[in-house]
mmCIF file of the C-alpha atoms, coordinates in Angstrom:
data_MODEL
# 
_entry.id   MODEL 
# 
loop_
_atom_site.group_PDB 
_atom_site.id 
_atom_site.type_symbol 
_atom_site.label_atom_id 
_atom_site.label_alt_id 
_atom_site.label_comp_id 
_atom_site.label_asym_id 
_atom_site.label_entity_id 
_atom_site.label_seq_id 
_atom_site.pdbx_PDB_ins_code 
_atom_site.Cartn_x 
_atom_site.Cartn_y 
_atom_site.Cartn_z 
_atom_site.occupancy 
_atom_site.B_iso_or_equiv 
_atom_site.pdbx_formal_charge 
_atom_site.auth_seq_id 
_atom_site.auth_comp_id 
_atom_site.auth_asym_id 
_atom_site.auth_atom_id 
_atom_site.pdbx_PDB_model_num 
ATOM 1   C CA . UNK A 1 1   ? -18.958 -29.623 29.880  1.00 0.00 ? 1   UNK A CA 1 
ATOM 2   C CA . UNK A 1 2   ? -22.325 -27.899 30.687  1.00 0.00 ? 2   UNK A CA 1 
ATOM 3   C CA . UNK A 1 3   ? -24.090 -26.272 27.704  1.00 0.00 ? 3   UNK A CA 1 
ATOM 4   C CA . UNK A 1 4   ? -23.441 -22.753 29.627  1.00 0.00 ? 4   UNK A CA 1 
ATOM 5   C CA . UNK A 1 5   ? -19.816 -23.771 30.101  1.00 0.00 ? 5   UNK A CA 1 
ATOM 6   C CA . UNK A 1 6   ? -19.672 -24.219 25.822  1.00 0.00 ? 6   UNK A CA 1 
ATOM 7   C CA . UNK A 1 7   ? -21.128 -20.979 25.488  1.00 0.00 ? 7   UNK A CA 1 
ATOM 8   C CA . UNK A 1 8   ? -19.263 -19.301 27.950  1.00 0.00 ? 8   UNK A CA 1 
ATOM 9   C CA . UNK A 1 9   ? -16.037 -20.763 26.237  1.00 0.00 ? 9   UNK A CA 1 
ATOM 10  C CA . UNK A 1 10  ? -16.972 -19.672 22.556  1.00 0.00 ? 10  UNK A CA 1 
ATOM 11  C CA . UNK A 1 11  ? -18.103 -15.977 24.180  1.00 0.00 ? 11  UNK A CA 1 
ATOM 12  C CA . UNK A 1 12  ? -14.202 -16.063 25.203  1.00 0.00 ? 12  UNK A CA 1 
ATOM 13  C CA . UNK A 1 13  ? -12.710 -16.962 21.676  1.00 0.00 ? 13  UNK A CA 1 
ATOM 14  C CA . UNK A 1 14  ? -15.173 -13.999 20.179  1.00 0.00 ? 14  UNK A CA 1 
ATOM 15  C CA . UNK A 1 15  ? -12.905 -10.683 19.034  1.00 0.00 ? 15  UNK A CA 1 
ATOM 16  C CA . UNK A 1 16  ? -14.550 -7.742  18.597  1.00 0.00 ? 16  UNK A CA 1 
ATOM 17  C CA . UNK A 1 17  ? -12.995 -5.941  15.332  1.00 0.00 ? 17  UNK A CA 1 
ATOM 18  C CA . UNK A 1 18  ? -14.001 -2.470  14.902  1.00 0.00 ? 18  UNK A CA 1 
ATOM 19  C CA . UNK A 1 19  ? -12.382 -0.540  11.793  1.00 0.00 ? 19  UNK A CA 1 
ATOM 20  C CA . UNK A 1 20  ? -12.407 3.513   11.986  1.00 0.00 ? 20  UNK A CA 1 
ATOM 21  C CA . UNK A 1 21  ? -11.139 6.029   10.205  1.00 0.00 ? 21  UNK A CA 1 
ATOM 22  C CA . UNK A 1 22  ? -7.754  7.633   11.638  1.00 0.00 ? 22  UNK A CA 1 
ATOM 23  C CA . UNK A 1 23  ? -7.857  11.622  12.503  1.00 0.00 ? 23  UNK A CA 1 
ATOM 24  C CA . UNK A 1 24  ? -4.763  13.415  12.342  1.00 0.00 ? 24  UNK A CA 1 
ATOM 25  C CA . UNK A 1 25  ? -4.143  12.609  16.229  1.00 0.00 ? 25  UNK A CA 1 
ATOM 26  C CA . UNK A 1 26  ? -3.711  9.064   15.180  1.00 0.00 ? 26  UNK A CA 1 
ATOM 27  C CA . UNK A 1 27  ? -0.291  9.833   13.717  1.00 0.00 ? 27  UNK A CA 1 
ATOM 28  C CA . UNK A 1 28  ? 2.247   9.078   16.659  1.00 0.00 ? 28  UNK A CA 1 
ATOM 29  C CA . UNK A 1 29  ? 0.238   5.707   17.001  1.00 0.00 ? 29  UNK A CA 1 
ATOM 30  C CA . UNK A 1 30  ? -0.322  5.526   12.845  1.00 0.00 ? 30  UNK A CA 1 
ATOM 31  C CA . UNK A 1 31  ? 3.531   6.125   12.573  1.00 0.00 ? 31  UNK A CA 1 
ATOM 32  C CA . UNK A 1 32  ? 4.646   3.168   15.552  1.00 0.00 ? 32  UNK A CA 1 
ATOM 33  C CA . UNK A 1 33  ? 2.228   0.630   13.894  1.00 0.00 ? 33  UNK A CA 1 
ATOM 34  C CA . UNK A 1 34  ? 3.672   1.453   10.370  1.00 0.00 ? 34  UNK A CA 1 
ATOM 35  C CA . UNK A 1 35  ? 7.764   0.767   11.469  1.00 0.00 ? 35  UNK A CA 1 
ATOM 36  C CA . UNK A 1 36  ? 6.654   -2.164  13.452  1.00 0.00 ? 36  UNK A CA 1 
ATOM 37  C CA . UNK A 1 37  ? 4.295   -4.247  11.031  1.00 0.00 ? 37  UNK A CA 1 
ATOM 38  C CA . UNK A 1 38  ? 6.565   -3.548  8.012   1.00 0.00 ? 38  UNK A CA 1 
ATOM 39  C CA . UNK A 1 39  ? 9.831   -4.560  10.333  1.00 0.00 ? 39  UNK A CA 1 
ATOM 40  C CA . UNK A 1 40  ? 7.749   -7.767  11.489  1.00 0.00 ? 40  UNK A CA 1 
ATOM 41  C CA . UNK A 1 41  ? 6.775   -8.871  7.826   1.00 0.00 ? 41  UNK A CA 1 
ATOM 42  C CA . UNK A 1 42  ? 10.053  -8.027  5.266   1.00 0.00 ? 42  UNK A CA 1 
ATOM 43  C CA . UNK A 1 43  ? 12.641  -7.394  8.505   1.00 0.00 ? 43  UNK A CA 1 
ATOM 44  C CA . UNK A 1 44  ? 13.856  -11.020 8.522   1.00 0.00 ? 44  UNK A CA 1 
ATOM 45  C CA . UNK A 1 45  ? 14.243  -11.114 4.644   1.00 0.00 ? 45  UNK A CA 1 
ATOM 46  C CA . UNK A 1 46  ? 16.215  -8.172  4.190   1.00 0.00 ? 46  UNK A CA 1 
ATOM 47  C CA . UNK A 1 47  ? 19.284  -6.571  5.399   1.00 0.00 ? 47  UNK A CA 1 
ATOM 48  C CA . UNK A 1 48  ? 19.083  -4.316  8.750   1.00 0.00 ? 48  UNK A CA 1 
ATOM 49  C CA . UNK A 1 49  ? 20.704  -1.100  6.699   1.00 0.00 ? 49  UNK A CA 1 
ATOM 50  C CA . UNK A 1 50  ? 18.172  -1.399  3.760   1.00 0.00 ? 50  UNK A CA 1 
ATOM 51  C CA . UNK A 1 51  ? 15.249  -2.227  6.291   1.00 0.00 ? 51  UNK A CA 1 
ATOM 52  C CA . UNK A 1 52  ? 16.013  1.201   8.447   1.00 0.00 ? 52  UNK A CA 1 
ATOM 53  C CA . UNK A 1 53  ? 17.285  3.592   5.477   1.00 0.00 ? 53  UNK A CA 1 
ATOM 54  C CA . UNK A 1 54  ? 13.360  2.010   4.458   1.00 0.00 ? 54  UNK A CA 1 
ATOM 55  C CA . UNK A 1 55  ? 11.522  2.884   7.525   1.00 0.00 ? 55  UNK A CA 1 
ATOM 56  C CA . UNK A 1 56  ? 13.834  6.129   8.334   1.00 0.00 ? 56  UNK A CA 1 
ATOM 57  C CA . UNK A 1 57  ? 12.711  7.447   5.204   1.00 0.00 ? 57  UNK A CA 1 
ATOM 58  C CA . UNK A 1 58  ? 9.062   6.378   4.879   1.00 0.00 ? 58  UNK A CA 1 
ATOM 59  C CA . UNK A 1 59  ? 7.523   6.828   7.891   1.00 0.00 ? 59  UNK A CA 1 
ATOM 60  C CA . UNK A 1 60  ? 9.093   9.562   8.922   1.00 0.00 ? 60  UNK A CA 1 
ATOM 61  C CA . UNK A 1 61  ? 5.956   11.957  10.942  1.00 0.00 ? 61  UNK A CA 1 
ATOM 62  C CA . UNK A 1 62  ? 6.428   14.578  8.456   1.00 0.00 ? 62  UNK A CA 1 
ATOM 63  C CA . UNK A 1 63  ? 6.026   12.334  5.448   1.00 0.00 ? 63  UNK A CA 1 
ATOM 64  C CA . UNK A 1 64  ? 3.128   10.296  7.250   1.00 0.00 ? 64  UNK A CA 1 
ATOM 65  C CA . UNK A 1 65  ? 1.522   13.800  7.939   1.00 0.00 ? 65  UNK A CA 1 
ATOM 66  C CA . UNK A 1 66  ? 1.629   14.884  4.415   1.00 0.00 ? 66  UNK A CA 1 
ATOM 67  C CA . UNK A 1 67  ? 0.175   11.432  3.436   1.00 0.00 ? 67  UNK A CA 1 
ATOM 68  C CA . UNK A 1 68  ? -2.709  11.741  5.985   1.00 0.00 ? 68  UNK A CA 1 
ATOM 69  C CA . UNK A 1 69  ? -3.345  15.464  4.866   1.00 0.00 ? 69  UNK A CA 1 
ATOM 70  C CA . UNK A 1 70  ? -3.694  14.205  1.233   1.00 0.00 ? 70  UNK A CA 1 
ATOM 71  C CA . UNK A 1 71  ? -7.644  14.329  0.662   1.00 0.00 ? 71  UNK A CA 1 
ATOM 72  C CA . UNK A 1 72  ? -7.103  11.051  -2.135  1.00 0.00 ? 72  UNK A CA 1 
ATOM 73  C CA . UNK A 1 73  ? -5.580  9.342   0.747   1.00 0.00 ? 73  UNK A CA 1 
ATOM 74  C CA . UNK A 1 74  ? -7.300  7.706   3.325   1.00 0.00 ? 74  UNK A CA 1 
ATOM 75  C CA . UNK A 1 75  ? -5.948  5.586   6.603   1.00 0.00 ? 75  UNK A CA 1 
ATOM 76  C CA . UNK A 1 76  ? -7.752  3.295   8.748   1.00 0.00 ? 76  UNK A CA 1 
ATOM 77  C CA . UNK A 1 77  ? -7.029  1.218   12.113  1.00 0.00 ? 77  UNK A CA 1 
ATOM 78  C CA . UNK A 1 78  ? -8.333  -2.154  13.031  1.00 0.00 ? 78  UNK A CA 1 
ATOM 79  C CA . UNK A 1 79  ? -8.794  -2.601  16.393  1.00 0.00 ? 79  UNK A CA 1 
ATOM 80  C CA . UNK A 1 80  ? -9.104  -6.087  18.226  1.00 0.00 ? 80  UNK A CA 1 
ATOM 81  C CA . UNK A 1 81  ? -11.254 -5.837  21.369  1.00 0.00 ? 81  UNK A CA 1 
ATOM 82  C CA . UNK A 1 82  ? -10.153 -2.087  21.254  1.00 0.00 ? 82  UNK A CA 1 
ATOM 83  C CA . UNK A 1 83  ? -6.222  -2.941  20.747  1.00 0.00 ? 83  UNK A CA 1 
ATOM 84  C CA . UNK A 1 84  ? -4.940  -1.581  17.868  1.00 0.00 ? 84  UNK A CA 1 
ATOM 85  C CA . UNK A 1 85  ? -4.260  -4.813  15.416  1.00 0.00 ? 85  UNK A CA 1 
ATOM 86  C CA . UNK A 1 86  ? -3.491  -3.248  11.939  1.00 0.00 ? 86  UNK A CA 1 
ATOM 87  C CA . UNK A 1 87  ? -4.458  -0.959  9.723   1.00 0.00 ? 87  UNK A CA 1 
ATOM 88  C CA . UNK A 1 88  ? -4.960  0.234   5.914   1.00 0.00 ? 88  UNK A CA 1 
ATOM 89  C CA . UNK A 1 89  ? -4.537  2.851   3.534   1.00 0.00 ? 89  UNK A CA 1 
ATOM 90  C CA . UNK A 1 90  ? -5.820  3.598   0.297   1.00 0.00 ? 90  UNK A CA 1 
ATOM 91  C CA . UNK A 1 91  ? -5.242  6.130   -2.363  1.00 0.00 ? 91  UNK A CA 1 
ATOM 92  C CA . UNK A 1 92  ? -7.279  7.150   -5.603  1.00 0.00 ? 92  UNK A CA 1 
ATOM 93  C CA . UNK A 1 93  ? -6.466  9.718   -8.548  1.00 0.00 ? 93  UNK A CA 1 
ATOM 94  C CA . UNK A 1 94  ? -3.109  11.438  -7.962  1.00 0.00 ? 94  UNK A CA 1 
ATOM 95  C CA . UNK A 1 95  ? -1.977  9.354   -5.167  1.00 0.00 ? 95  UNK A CA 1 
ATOM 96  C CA . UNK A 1 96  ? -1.650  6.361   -6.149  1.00 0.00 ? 96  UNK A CA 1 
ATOM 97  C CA . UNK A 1 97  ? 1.389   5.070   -5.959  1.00 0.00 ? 97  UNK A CA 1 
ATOM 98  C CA . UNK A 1 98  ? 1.060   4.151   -9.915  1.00 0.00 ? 98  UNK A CA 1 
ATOM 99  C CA . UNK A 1 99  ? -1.277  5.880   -12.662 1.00 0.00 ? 99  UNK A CA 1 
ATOM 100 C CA . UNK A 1 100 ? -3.895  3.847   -12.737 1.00 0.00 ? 100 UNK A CA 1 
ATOM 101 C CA . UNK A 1 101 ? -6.629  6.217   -13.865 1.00 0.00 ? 101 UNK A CA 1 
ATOM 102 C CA . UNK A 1 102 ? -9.276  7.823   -12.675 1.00 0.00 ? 102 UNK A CA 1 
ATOM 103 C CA . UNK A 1 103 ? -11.369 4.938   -11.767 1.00 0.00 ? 103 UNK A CA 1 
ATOM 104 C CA . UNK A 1 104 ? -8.831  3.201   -10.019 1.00 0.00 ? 104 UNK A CA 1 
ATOM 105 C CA . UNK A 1 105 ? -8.276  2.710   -6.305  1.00 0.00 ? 105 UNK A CA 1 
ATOM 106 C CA . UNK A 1 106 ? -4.855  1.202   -5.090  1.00 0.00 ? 106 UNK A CA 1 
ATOM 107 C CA . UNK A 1 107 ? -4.857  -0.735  -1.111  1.00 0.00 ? 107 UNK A CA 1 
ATOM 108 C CA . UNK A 1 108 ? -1.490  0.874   -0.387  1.00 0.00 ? 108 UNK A CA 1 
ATOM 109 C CA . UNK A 1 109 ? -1.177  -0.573  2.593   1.00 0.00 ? 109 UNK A CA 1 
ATOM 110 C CA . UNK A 1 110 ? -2.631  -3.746  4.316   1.00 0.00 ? 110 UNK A CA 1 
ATOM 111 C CA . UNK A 1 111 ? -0.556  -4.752  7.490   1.00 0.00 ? 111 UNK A CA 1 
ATOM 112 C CA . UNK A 1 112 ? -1.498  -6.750  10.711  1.00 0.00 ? 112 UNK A CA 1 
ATOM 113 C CA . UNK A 1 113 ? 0.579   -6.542  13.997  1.00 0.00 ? 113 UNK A CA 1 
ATOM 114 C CA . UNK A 1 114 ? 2.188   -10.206 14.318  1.00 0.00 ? 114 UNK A CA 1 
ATOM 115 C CA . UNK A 1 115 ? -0.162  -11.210 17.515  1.00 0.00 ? 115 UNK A CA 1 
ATOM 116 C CA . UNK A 1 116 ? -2.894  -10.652 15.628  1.00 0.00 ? 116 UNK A CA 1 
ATOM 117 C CA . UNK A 1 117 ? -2.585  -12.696 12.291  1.00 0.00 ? 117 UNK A CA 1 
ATOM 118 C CA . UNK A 1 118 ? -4.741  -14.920 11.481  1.00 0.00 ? 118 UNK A CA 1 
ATOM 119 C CA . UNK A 1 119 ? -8.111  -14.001 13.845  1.00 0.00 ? 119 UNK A CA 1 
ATOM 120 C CA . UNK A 1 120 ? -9.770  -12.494 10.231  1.00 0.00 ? 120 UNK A CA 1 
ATOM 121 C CA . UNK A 1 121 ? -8.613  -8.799  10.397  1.00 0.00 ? 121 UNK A CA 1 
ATOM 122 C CA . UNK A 1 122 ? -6.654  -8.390  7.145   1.00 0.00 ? 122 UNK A CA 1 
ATOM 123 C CA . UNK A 1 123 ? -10.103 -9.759  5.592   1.00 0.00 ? 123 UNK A CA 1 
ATOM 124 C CA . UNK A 1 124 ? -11.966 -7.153  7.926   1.00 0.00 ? 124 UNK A CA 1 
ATOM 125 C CA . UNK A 1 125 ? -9.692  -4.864  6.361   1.00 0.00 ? 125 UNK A CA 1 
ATOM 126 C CA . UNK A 1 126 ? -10.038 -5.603  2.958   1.00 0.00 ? 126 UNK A CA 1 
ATOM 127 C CA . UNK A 1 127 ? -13.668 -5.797  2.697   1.00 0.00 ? 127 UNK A CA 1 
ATOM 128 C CA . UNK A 1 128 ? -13.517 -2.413  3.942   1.00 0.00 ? 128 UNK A CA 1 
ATOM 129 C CA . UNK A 1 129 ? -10.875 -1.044  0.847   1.00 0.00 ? 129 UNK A CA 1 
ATOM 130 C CA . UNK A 1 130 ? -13.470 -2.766  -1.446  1.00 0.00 ? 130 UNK A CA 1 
ATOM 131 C CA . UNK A 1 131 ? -16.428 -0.735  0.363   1.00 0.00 ? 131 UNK A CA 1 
ATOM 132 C CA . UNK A 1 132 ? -14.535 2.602   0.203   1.00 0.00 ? 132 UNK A CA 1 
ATOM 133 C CA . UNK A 1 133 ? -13.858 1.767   -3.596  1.00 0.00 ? 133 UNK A CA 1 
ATOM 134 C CA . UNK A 1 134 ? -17.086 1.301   -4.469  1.00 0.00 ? 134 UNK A CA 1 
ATOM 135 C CA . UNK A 1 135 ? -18.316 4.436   -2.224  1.00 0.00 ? 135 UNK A CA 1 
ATOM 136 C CA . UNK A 1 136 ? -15.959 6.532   -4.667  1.00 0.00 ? 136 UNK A CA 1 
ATOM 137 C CA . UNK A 1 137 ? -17.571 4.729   -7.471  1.00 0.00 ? 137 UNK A CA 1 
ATOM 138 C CA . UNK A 1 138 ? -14.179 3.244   -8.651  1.00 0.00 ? 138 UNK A CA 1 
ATOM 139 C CA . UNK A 1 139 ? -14.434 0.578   -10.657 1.00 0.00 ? 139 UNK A CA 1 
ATOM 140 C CA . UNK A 1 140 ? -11.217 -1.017  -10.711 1.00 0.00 ? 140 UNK A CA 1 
ATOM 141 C CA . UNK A 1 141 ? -9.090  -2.004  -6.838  1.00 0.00 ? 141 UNK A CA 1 
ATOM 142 C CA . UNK A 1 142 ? -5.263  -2.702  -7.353  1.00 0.00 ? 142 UNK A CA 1 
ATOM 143 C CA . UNK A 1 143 ? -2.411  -3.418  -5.039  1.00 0.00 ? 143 UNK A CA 1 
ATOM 144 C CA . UNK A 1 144 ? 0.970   -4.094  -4.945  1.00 0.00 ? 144 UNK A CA 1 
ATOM 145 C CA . UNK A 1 145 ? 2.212   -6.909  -3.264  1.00 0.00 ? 145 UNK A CA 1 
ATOM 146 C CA . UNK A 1 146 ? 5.691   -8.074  -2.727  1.00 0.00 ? 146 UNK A CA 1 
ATOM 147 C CA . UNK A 1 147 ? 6.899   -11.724 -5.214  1.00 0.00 ? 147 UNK A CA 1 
ATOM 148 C CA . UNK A 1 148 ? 7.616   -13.793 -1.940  1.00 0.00 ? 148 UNK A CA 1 
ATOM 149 C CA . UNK A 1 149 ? 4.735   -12.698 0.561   1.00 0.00 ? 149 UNK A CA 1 
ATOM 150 C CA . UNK A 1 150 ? 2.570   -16.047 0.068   1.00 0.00 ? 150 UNK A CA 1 
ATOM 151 C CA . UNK A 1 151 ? 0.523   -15.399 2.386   1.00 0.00 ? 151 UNK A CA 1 
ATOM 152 C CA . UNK A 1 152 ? -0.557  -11.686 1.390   1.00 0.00 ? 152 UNK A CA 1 
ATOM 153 C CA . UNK A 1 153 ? -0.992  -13.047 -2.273  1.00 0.00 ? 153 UNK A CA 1 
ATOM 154 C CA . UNK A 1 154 ? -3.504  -15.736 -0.841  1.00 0.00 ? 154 UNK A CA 1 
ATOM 155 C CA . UNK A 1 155 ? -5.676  -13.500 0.855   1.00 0.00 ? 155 UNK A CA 1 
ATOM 156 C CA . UNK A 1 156 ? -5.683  -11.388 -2.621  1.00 0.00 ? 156 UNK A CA 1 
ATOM 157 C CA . UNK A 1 157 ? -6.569  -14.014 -4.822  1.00 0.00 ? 157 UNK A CA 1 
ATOM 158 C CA . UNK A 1 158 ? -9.279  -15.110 -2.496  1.00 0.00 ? 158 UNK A CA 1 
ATOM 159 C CA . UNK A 1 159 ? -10.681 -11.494 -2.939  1.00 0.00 ? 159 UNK A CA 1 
ATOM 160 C CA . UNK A 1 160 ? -10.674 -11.993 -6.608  1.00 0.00 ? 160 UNK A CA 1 
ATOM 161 C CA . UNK A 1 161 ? -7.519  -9.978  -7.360  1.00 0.00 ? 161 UNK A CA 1 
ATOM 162 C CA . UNK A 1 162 ? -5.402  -11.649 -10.287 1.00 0.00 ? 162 UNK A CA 1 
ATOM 163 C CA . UNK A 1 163 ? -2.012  -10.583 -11.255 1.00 0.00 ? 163 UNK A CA 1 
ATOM 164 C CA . UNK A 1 164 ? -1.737  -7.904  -13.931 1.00 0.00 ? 164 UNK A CA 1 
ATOM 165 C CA . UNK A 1 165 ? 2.028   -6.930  -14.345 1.00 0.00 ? 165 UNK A CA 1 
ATOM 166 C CA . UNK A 1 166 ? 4.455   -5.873  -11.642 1.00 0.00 ? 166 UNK A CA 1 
ATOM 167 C CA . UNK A 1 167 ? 7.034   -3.340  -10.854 1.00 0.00 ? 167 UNK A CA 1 
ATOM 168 C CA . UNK A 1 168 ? 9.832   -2.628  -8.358  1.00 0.00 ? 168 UNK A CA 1 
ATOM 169 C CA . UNK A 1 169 ? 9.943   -2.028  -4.906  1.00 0.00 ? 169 UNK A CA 1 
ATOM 170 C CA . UNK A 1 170 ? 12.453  -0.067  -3.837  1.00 0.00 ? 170 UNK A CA 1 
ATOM 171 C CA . UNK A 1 171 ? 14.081  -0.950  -0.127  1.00 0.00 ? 171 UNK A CA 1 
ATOM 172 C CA . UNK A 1 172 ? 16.503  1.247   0.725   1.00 0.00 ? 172 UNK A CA 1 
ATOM 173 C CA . UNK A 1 173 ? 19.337  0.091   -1.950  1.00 0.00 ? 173 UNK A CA 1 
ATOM 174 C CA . UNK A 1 174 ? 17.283  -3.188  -2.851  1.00 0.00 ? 174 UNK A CA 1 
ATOM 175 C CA . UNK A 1 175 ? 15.509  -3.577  -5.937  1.00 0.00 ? 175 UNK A CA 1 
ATOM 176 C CA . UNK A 1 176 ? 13.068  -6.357  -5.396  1.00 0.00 ? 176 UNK A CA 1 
ATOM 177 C CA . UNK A 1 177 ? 9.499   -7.104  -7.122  1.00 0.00 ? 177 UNK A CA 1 
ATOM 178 C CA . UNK A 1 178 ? 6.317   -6.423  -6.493  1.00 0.00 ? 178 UNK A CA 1 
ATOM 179 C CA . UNK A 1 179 ? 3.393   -7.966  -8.489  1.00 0.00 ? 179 UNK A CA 1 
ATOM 180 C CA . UNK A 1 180 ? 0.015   -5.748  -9.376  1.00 0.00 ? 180 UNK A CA 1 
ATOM 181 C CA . UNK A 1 181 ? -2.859  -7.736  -8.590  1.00 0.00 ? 181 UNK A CA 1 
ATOM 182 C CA . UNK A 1 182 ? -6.067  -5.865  -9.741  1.00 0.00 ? 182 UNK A CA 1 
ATOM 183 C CA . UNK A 1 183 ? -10.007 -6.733  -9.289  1.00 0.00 ? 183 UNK A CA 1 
ATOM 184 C CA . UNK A 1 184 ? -12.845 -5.182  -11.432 1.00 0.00 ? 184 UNK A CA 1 
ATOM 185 C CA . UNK A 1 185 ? -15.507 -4.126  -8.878  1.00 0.00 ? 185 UNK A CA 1 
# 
């Protein structure tokens, strides 16, 4: 293989990941990329009535609107060579899905669409949480994350998070745990 021909193949294997912030006419797209990702990553370890009485109720467009409309909410998409690959949201003061205080920010959500795990974009995505903190001069980044998602924990602890306590996730009519994993910025 020609040098040109090795370039030429790397050039190919290069992905493009921008990350913006969603406007309100993101929420059609902001609501399809929620049901799907969530289905994709807990659908095959729960039962199909908990996993739609989940999705039914939490992404519903009205409930996603009032999110997005929160000003101590934010949402943002990742997009893969302009294809929308995931996306994040985070919440300080009142928000948060916990109390966490004033100096907290929680990563709510962190989800990548299934053809795209593993090119570097929930990374993309969480060094851009840990910017946002730190441009609302929070001092403290926490997440919930669910006891069994491996993989999600990983990522975490290679961003520093530890676990601090936990609490429960409700899925439709399952109870299941989630552990807090915090970092000190």
């Amino acid at each position: 293989m020609s040098k040109k021909e090795i370039l030429e193949s790397i050039e190919d294997e290069i992905v493009t990941i921008v990350i913006r912030k969603c406007t309100l006419a993101d929420i059609g797209e902001l609501q399809q990329i929620s049901r799907e990702t969530f289905a994709d990553t807990f659908g095959s370890e729960n039962s199909s009535e908990n996993l739609n009485q989940y999705l039914d109720e939490s992404y519903r467009l009205d409930r996603l609107t009032q999110e997005f409309k929160n000003p101590n909410s934010a949402f943002f998409f990742a997009l893969a060579d302009g294809q929308l690959a995931g996306y994040l949201k985070v919440n300080v003061l009142d928000a948060q899905t916990e109390s966490m205080g004033p100096q907290a920010l929680e990563i709510q959500r962190i989800y990548i669409k299934r053809a795209f795990k593993r090119q570097g974009i929930g990374s993309k995505l969480m060094t851009k949480a840990l910017a946002v903190a730190k441009t609302k001069q929070r001092s403290t980044v926490w997440l919930g994350v669910w006891e069994h998602n491996l993989p999600a924990q990983h990522l975490y602890r290679k961003f520093g998070f530890k676990q601090t306590g936990d609490h429960v996730f409700t899925l439709g009519e399952s109870r299941q745990r989630d552990l807090i994993m915090t970092r000190t910025l």
